[in-house]
C-alpha positions in Angstrom: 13.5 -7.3 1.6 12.6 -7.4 -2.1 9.8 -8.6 -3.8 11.6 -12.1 -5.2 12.7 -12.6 -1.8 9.4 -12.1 -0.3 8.0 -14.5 -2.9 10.9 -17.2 -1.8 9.8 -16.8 1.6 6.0 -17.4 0.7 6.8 -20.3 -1.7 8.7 -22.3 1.1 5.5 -21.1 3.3 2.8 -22.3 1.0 4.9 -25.3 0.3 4.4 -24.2 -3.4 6.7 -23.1 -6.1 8.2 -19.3 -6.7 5.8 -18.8 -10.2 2.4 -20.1 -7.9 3.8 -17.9 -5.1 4.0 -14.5 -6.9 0.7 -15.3 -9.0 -0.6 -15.5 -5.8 1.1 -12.5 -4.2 -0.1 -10.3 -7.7 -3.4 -11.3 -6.9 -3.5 -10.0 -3.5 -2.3 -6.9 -4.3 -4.5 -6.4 -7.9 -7.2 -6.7 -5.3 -6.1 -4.5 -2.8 -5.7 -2.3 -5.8 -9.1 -2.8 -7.7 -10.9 -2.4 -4.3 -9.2 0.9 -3.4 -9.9 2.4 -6.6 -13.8 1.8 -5.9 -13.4 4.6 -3.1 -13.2 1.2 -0.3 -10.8 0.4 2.7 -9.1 -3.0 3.1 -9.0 -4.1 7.0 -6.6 -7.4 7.5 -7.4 -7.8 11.1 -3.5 -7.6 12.9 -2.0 -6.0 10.1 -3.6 -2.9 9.5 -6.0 -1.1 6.9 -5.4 0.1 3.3 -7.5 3.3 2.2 -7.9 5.7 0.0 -7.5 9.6 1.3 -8.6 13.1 -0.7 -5.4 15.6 -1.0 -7.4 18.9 -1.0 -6.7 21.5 -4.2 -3.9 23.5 -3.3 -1.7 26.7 -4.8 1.9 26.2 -4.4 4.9 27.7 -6.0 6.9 26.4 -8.9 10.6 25.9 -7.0 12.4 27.2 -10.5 10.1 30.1 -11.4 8.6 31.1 -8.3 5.3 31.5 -10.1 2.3 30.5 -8.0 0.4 26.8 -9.8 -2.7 25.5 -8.8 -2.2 21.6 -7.6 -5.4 20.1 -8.2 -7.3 17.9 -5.7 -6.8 14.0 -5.6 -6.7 10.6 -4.8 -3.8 8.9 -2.5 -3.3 5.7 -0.7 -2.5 5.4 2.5 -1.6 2.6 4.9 -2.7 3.0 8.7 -0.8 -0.3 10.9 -2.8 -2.0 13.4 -1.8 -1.5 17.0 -1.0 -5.5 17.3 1.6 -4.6 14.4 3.0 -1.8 16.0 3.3 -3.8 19.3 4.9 -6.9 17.5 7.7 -4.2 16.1 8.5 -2.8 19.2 9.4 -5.8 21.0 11.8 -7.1 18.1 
């Protein structure tokens, strides 16, 4: 499913039209966002959590050169789905 079709899907939801539905839908997500980038974990309670996870500093090798190249450390986001979510897709 794509985003517009999602935000179809919400606007016959919310009762609401497709612009109100993907304002709101940006909103959501630009919080998610904002709230992640202070270091913090979103829990939706039977959806799962969205968090924020340290990749170490690493030394790999280029593929082309072969030439060992430091990857530094950082940032990633992660999504971990609740156990009532996982449930719900099993018995689909």
């Amino acid at each position: 499913m794509k985003k517009k079709d999602f935000i179809k899907l919400l606007a016959e939801a919310m009762d609401t039209t497709q612009k109100e539905a993907n304002d709101t839908f940006t909103m959501v997500f630009d919080v998610i966002t904002d709230v992640m980038d202070g270091g913090e974990e979103v829990s939706i309670p039977k959806f799962g959590k969205f968090f924020t996870q340290v990749r170490e500093a690493r030394t790999c090798r280029n593929p082309q050169s072969g030439e060992p190249m430091e990857v530094p450390e950082k940032r990633v986001p992660k999504f971990k789905a609740s156990s009532i979510l996982k449930t719900s897709m099993l018995e689909d």
